[in-house]
KETORDREN-806836 format. One line per field, with one value per residue (C-alpha): residue in three letters; x, y, z. Coordinates in nm, 4 decimals. Example, Ala and Ser with C-alpha at 12.3 -4.5 7.8 and 13.67 -1.06 7.14 Angstrom:
2
type [ala | ser]
u [1.2300 | 1.3670]
v [-0.4500 | -0.1060]
w [0.7800 | 0.7140]
***
This chain:
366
type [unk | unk | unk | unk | unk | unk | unk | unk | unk | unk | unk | unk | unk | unk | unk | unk | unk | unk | unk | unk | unk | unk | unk | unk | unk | unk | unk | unk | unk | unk | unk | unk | unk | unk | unk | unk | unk | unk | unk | unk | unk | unk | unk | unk | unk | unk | unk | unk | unk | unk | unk | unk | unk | unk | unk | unk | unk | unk | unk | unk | unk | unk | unk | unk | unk | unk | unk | unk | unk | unk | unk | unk | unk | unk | unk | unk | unk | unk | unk | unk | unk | unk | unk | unk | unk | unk | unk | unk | unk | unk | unk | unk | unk | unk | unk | unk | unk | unk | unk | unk | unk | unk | unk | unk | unk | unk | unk | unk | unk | unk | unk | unk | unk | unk | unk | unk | unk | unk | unk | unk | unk | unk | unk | unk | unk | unk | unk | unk | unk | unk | unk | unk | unk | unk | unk | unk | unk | unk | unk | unk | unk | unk | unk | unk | unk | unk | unk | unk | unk | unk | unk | unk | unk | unk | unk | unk | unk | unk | unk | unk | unk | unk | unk | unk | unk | unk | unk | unk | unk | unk | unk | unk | unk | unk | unk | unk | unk | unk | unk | unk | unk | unk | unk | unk | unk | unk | unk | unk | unk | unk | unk | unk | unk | unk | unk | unk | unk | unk | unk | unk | unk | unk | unk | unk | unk | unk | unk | unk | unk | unk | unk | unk | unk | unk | unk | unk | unk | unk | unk | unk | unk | unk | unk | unk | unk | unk | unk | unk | unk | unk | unk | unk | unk | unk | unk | unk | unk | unk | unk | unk | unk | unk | unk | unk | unk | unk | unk | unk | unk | unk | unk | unk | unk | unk | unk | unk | unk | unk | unk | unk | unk | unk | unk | unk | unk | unk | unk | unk | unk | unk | unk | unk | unk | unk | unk | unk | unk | unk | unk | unk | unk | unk | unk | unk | unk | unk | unk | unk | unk | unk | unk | unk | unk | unk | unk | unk | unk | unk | unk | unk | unk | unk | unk | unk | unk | unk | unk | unk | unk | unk | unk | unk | unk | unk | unk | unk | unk | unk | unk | unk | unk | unk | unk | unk | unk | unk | unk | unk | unk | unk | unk | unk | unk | unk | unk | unk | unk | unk | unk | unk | unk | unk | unk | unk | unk | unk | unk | unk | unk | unk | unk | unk | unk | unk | unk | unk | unk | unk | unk | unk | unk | unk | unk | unk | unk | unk]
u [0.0000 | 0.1133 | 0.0270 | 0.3176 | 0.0597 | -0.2069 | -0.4355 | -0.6821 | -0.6142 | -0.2979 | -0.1660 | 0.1860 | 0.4184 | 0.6901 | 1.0069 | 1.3862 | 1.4864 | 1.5923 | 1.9618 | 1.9831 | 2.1319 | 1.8638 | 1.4680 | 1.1982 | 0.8798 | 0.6576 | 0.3601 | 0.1378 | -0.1746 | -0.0519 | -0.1958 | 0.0140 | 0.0997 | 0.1744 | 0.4773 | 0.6945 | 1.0659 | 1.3198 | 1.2958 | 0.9269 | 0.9961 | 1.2434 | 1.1411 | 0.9094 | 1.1837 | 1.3691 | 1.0632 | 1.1250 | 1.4614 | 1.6398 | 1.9371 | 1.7709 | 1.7373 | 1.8317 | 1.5078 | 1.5102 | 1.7811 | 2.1037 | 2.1512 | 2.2561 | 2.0648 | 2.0061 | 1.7439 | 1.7760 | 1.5160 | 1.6021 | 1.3809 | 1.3773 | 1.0790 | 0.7563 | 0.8861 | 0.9936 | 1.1261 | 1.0076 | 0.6026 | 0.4420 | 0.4114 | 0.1641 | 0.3699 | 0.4632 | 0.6877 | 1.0396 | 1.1354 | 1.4798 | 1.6437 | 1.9688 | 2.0618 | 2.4460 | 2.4570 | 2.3924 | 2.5692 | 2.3943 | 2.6389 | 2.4360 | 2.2197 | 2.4481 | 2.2830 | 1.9129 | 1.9735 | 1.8676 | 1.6660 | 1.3101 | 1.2569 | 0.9500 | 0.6898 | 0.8568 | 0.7528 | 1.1049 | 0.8718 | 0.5549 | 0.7853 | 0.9846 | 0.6452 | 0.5012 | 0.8519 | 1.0769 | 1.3355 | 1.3867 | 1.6158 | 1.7449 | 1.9310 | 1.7315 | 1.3997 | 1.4645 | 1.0862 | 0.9253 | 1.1625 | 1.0268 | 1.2507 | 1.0116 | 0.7958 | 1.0430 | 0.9189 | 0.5492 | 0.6489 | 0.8387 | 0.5265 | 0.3313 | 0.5605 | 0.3752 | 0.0367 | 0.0589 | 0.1594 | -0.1279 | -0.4112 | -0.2033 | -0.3020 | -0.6574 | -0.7622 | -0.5470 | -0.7613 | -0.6759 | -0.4130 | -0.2679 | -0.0869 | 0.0164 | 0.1110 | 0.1446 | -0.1481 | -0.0090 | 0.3185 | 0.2690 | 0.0848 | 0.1758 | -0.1059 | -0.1596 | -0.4035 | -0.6215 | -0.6923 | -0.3257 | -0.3472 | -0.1067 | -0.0616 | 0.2545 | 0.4687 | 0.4137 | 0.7485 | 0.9566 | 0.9668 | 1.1330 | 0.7804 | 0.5387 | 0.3816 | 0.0918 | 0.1391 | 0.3998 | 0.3567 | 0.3934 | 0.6970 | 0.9123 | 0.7388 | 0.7818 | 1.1284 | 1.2103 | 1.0024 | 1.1411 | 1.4823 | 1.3854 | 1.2658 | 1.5792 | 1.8520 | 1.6275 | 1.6619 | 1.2830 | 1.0386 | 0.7052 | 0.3983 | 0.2522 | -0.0856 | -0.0962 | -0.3378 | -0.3551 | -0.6150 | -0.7492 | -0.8587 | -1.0553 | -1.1452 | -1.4012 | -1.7358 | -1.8174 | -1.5303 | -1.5644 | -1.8214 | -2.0875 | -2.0541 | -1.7124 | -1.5285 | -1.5510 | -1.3302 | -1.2839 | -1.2408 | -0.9514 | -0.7896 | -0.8017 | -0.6440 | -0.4027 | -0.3252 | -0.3435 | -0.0769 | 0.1803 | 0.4798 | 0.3545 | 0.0577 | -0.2499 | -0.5104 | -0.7043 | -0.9722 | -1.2061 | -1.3274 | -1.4465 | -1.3746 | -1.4435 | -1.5385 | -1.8463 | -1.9660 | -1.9240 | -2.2136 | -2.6009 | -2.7360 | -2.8208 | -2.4582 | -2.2719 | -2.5359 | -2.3177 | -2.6128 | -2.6220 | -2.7040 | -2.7220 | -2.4040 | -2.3803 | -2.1671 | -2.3377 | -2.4290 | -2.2312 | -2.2112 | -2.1351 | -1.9326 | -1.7324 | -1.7669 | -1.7959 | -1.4145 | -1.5541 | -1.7194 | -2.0851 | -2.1184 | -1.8181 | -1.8122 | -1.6402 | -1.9034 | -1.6813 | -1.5711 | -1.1868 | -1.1381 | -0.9542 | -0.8014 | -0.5516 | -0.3427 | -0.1698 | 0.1793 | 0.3275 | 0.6361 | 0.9798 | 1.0339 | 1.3872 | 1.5178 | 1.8414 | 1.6097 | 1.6655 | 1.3284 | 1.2184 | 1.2118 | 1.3417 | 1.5414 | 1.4846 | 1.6001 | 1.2746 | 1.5601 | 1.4417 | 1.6900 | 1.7001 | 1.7527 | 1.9143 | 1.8308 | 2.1738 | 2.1925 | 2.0250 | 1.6635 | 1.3705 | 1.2845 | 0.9580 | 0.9119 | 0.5510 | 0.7626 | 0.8830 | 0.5309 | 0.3586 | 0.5040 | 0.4114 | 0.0650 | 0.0835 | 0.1493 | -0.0997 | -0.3579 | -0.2154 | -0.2069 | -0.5980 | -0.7130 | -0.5279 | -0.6683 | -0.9964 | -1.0178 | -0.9132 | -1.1961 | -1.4137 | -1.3387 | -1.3478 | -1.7212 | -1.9109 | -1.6788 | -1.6791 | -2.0626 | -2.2332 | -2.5614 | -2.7159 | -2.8390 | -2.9939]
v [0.0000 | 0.3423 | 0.6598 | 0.8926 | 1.0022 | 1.2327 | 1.3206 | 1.1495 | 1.1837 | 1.4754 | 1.2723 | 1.3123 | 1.0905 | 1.2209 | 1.0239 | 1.1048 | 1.1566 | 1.5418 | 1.3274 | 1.1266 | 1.1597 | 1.3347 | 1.3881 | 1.4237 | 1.3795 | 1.1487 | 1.3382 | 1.1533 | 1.2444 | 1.5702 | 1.5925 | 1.6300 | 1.9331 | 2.1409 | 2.3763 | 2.2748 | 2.3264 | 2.3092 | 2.6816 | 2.7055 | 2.5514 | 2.6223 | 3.0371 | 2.8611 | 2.6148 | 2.9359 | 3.0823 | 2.8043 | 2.6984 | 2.7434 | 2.9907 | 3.2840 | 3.5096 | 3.5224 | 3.3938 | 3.0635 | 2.7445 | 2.8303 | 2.5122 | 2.5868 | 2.4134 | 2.5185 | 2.3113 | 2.3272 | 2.0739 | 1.8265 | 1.7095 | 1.3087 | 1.2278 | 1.3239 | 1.6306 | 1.6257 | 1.9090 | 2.1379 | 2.0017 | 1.7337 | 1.4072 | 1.2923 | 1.0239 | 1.0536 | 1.3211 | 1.2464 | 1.5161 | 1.5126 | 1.7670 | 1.6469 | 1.7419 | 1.8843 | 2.0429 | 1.7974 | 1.7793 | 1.4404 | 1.4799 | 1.7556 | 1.4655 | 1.2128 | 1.3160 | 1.2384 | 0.9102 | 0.7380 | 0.9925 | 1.1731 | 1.5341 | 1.6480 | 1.7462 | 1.5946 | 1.2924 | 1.1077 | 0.8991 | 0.8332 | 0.6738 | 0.4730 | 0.3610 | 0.2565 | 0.0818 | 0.0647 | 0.2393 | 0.5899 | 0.7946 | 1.0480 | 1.2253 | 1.5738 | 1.3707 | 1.1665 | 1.1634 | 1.3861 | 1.6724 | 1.9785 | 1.9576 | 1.7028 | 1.9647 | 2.0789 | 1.8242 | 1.9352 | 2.2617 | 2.1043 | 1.8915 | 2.2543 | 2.4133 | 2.1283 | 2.1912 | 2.5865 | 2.5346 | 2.2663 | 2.5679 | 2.7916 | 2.5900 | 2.4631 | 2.7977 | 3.0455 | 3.3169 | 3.1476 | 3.3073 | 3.1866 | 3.3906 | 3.3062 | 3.5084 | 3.4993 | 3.6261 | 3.5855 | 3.5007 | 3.3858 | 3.6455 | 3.8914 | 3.9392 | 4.1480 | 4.4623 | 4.3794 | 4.7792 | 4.8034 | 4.4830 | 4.5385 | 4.2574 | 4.4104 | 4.3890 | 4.0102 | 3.8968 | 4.2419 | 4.0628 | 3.7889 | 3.6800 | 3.6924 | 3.9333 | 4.1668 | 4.4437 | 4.6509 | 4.7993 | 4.4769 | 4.3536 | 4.5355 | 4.4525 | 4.0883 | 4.1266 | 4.2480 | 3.9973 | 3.6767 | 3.8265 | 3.8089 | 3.4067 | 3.3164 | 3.4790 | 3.3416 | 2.9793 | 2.9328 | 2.9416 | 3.0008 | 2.9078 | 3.0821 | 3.1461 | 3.0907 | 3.2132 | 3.0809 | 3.2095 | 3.1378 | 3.4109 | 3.3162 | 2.9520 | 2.8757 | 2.7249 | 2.3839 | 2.2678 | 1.9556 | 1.7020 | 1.5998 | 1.4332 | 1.2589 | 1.4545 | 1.7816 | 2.0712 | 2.2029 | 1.8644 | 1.7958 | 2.0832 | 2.0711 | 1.7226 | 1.8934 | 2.1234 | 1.9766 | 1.6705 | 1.9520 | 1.9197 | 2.0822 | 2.1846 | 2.1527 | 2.2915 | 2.4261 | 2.6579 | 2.7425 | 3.0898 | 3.2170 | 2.8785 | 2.8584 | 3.2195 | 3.0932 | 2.9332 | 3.2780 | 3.4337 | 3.4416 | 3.3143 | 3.6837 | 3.7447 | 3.4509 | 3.4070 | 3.5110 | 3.7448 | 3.7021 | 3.9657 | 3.8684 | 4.0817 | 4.1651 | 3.8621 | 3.5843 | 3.5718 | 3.8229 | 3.7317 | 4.0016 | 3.8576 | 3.5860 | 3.3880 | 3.0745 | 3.0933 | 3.0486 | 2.6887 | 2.5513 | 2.2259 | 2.1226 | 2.2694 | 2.6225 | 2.9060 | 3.1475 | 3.3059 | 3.3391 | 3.0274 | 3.0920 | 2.8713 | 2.9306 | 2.6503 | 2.6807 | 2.5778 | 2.4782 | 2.6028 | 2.4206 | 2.1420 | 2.1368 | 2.4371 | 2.4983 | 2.5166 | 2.1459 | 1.9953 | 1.6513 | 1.3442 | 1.0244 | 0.8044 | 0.4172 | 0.2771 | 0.5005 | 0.6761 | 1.0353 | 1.2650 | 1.6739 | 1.6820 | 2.0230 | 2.0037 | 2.0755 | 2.1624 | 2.4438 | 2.5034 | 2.7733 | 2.9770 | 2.9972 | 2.7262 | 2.9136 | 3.1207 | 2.8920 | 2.7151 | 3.0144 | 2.8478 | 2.5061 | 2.6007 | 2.7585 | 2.4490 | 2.2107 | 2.4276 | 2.4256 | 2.0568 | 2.0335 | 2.2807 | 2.1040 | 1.7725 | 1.8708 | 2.0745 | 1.7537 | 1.5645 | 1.8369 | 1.8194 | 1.4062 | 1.4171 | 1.7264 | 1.8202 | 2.1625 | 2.2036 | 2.4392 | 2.4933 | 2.8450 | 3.1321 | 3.3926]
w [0.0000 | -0.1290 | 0.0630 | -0.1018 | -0.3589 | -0.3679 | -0.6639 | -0.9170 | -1.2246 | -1.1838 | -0.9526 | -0.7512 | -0.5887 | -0.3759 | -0.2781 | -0.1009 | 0.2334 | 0.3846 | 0.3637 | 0.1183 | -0.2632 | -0.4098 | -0.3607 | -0.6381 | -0.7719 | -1.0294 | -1.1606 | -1.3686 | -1.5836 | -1.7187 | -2.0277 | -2.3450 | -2.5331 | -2.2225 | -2.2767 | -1.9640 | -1.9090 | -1.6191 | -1.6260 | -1.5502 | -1.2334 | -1.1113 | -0.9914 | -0.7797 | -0.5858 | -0.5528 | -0.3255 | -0.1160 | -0.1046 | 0.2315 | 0.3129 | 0.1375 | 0.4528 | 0.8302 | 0.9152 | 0.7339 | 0.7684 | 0.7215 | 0.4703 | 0.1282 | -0.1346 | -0.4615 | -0.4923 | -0.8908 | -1.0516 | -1.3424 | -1.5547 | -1.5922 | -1.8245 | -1.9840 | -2.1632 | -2.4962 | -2.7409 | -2.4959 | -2.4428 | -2.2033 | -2.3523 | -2.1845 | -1.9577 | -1.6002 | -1.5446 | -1.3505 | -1.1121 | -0.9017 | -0.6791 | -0.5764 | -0.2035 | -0.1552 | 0.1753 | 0.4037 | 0.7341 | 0.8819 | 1.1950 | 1.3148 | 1.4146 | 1.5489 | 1.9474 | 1.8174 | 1.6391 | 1.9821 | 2.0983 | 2.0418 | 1.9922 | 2.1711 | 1.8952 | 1.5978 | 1.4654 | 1.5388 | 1.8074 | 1.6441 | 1.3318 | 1.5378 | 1.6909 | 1.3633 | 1.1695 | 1.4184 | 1.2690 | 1.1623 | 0.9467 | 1.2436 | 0.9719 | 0.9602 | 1.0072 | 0.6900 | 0.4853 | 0.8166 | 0.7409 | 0.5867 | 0.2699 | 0.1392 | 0.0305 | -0.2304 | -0.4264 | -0.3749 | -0.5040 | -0.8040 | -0.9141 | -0.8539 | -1.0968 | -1.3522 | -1.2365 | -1.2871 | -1.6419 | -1.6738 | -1.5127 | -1.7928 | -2.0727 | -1.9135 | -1.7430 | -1.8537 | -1.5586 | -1.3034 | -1.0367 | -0.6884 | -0.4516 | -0.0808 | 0.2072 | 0.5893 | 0.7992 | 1.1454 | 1.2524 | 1.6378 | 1.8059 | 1.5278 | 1.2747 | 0.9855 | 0.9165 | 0.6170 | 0.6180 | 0.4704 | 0.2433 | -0.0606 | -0.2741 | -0.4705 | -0.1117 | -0.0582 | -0.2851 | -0.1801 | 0.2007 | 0.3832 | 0.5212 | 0.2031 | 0.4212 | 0.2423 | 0.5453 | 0.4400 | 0.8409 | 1.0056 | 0.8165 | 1.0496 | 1.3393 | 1.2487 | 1.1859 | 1.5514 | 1.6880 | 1.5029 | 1.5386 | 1.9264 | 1.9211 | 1.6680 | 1.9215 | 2.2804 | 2.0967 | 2.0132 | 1.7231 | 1.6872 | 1.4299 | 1.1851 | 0.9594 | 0.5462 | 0.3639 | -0.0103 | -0.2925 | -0.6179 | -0.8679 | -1.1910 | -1.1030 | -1.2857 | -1.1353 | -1.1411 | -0.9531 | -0.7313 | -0.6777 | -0.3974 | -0.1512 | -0.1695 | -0.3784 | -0.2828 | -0.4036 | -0.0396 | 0.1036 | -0.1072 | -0.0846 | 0.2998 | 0.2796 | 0.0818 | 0.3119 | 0.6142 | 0.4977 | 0.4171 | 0.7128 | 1.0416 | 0.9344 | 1.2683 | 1.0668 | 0.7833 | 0.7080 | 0.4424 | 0.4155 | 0.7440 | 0.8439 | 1.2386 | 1.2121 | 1.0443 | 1.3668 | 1.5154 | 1.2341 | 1.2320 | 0.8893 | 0.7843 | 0.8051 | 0.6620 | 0.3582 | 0.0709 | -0.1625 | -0.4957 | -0.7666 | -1.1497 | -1.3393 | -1.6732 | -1.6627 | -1.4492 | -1.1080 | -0.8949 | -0.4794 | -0.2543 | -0.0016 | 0.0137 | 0.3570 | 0.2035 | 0.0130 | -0.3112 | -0.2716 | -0.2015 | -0.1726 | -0.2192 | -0.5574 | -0.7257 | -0.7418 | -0.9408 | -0.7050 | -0.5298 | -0.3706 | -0.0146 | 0.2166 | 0.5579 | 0.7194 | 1.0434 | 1.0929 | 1.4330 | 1.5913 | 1.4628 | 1.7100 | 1.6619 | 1.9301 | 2.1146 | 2.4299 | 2.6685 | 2.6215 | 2.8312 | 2.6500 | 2.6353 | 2.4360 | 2.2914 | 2.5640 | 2.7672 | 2.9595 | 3.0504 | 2.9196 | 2.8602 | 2.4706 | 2.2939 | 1.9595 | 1.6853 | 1.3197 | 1.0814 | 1.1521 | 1.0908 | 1.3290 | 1.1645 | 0.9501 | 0.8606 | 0.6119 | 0.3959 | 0.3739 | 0.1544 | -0.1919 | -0.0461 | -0.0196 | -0.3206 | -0.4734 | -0.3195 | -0.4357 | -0.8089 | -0.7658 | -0.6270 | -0.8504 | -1.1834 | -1.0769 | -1.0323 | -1.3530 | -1.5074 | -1.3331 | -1.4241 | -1.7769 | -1.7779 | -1.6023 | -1.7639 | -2.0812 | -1.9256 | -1.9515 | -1.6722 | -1.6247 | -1.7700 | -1.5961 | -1.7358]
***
């Protein structure tokens, strides 16, 4: 049994450890004829790859992405598509003083529960820099939605960074790359600075909020009862490293709202149905109404401090453990392109459903 794949018919297999040779990717169902190159992906790895401020992992990877399979003279052939980012900057000794025992809140202990045995080295397939292939296979879905639904946009950014959240008053899209923290509050990025800066030098970390949304996805999306859009894409979210949980428009703000006030009105436009608020994120029913489709994730602290934390070891010997090596203060930041991703994925897969069920029929109004 397989469960390194997610999808239905764009579907995705990650593989590689955070310390071994190389990790990657094997994307299947893309259709053919998509212009795809090594260069189209590789702007998004960039967003992710570590090293690229104070605030991230000091580990140098260039996390450059080769191109295996599927693609020839320059289009998708239609065949899984081979994805491999070599690792170069490992430094596995960093780990030599967990290989016997667990960090508190990692998953070094529930792995060892489940194989009995682990790769200590970085958290082998629990670490974070699995989700470089994600972003890779992300990089194929974007160029599928470009070909498919050439509309559609998705942009990430951080809404809260521990107790630190944004002012949607001053939301300004064009700051979110010019930042360290995809941060759309061009006030709060210096206030997040100081207090990160704060956490990195005390030897802690802290979580953060990521908010992810669609423009120009088209209705239709998604299908009752067991394959819903939103459903998917929370799945999606939610398996991403560290992630405790996921929201859907208002989300649990919903449960907060009388029915006059989360009913999302609708009004007919000189181009369709027009809604005039969005609590719902763009789905009803589990399927697309048109409308931006928005989703947040929350992302723990890092588990791996410089602060003693209690554990204990195989052996169940109780021990004070200091956590060693290269590690995010916030590993929130470097989840915006990850998210971005997912949803690329979700959304290409389902347009493919979509396309496979309906032919890309929709009901008329009007």
């Amino acid at each position: 049994m397989s469960l390194n794949t997610f999808g239905h018919l764009f579907r995705v297999t990650t593989w590689g450890e955070s310390h071994g040779p190389a990790i990657g990717c094997t994307v299947d169902g893309c259709p053919p004829g998509v212009r795809l190159s090594e260069a189209d992906l590789q702007p998004w790895l960039d967003q992710r790859k570590p090293g690229t401020s104070k605030f991230t992992t000091q580990r140098k990877e260039a996390d450059a992405v080769r191109i295996l399979s599927g693609v020839f003279e320059g289009v998708t052939t239609g065949t899984p598509i081979q994805l491999m980012i070599e690792n170069t900057d490992q430094r596995s000794k960093d780990y030599s003083t967990i290989a016997q025992a667990f960090r508190p809140g990692h998953a070094d202990i529930t792995y060892h529960q489940k194989y009995g045995v682990r790769d200590y080295r970085g958290g082998g397939r629990s670490s974070a820099r699995e989700t470089a292939s994600r972003v890779a296979a992300g990089g194929v879905a974007r160029a599928v939605l470009a070909s498919l639904s050439p509309g559609l946009t998705i942009s990430g950014y951080m809404v809260r960074m521990g107790v630190m959240g944004i002012d949607r008053g001053r939301f300004d899209a064009a700051v979110i790359s010019g930042n360290p923290f995809f941060c759309p509050d061009p006030v709060a990025v210096p206030e997040w600075a100081d207090y990160l800066d704060g956490l990195r030098l005390d030897h802690n970390s802290v979580g953060a909020v990521i908010e992810v949304m669609a423009s120009g996805v088209p209705a239709g999306l998604g299908a009752p009862l067991y394959g819903k859009l939103d459903s998917d894409l929370a799945s999606a979210m939610m398996s991403i490293n560290a992630v405790k949980g996921v929201e859907i428009g208002d989300g649990f703000d919903a449960a907060t709202l009388t029915g006059v006030e989360n009913a999302d009105q609708i009004r007919m436009g000189a181009n369709g149905p027009e809604f005039l608020s969005n609590h719902a994120g763009g789905i009803l029913g589990g399927i697309s109404s048109g409308q931006p489709v928005v989703v947040r994730f929350a992302v723990k602290p890092t588990s791996s401090i410089l602060t003693p934390r209690a554990t204990i070891d195989a052996t169940g010997a109780e021990i004070d453990l200091v956590t060693k090596g290269r590690h995010d203060p916030c590993v929130g930041i470097r989840a915006v392109p990850v998210g971005e991703a997912m949803m690329a994925c979700v959304l290409a897969d389902h347009l493919l459903l979509d396309r496979g069920q309906t032919g890309g029929v929709r009901g008329r109004i009007g």
